[in-house]
N, C-alpha and C positions, 0 to 999 in steps of 0.2 A: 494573576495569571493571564498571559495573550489569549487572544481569541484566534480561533483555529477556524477556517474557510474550508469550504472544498467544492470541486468545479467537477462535474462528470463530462469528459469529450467520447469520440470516438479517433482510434488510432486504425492504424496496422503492422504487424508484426509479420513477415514474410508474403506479404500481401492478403493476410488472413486478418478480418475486423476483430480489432479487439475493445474492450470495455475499458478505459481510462478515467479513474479517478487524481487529479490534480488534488493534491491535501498540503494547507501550508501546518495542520498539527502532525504530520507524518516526517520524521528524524529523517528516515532512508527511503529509498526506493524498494519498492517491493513486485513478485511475480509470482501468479498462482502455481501451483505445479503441473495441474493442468494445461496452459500453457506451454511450459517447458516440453515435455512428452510429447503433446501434438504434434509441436514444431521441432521436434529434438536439438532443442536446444542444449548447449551443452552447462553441465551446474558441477562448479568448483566447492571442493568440500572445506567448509570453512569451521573455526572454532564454536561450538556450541554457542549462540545466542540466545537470549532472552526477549522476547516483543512482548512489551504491555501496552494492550490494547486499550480503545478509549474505556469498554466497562469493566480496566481493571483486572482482565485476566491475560495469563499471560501464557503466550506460544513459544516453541521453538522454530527457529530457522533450518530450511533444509536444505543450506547450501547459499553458495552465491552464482547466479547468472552475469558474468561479465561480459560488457561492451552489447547487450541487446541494442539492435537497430531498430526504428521504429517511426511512423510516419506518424505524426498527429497534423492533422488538418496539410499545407504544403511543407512542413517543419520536418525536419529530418532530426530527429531525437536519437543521441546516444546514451546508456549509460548502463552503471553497475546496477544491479537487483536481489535482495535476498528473497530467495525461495520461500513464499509463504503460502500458506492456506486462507484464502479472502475471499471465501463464501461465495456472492455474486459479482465480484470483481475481476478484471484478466492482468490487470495491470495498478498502481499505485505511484504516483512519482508524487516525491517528497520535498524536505527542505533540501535533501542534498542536492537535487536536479532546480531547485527553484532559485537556490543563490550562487547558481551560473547565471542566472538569466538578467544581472543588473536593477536599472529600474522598471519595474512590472507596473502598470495603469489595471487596476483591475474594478471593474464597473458590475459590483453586485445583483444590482437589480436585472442589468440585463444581460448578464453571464457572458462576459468577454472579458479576456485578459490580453495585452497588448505591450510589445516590448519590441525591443529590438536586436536580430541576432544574424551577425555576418553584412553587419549595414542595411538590413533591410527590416522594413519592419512587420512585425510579424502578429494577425489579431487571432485569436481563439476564441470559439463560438461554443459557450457551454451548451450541456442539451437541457439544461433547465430541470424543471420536477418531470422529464420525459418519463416511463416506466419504463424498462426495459423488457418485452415478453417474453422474448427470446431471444439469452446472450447470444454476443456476438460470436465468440470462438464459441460457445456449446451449439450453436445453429450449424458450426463446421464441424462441431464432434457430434450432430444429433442427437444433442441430448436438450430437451426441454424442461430441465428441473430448474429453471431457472428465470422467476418471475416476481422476484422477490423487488420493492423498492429498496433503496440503498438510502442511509442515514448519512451524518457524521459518522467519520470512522478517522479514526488516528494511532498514530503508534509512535511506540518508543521503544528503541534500541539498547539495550543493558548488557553488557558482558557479564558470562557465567559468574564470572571470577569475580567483579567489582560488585554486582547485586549485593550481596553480603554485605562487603562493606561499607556500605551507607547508611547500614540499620544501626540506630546508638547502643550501646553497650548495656546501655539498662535496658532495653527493650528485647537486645538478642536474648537476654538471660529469662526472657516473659516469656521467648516466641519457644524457646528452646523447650521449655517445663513444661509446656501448653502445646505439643505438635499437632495433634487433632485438629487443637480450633483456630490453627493459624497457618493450617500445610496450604501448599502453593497450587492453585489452578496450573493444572498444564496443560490443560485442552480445552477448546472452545467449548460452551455449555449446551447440551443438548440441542438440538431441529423442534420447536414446538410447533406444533398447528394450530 
């Protein structure tokens, strides 16, 4: 299996700072819904999706945000976004926004990525193991719930309809007998302290 990276920048979204996670194990672009509302943004109702998250459990989407504008560093970022729920996150750009970008130089140690886009070239400055005390966009909506450090985080995109069919036939016949001890997370697992 690849190994999955992930870079924390700062953006902006209507000129309002937001928390950007760069994830190359992230399928799609994703956007809190918080977000969305603050900035009334507008969110296209799309078919019931499936995200399984890196531990495994799995969300619904609510919606798609298309064409978000957004500044990361002097980059002018466009693109699709499914509405999700990302805890301490305001933003997530995934493989889809990553393989527009050609060839990427990306320097781990000291959290820069550098490429080229519109002939010029373009470096990004991770924040590193920074904390974040207080999100970006929640310092814009007052709210301070939000001091949480930020892991690996990844996701995967599955349609309602195909989920199903990937499971083999001997197995659906186990999950089917057995619904209790094989029913599906549909919501992130509890806030512990």
């Amino acid at each position: 299996m690849g190994e999955s990276h992930t870079m924390k920048v700062e953006g902006k979204i209507q000129n309002v700072d937001v928390f950007v996670l760069i994830d190359s194990g992230a399928s799609h672009n994703f956007i809190s819904p918080k977000v969305t509302t603050a900035l009334g943004l507008a969110i296209t109702p799309t078919a019931a999706r499936n995200i399984k998250l890196g531990d495994g459990h799995k969300v619904l989407t609510k919606g798609m945000c298309e064409g978000v504008k957004m500044k990361v560093g002097e980059l002018e970022v466009v693109v699709d976004a499914f509405v999700l729920e990302l805890g301490g996150m305001d933003m997530v750009l995934g493989v889809s926004w990553l393989s527009t970008l050609g060839k990427v130089v990306m320097d781990w140690k000291a959290m820069t990525m550098q490429f080229l886009s519109k002939n010029q070239e373009v470096k990004l400055q991770g924040l590193g193991n920074k904390i974040i005390k207080q999100g970006y966009l929640n310092s814009y909506l007052e709210d301070t719930n939000r001091g949480e450090e930020l892991g690996l985080w990844w996701a995967q995109l599955q349609s309602m309809d195909t989920a199903e069919s990937i499971i083999p036939k001997d197995f659906s016949c186990i999950l089917n007998q057995f619904p209790d001890v094989f029913r599906d997370h549909i919501q992130l697992p509890p806030v512990r302290s």
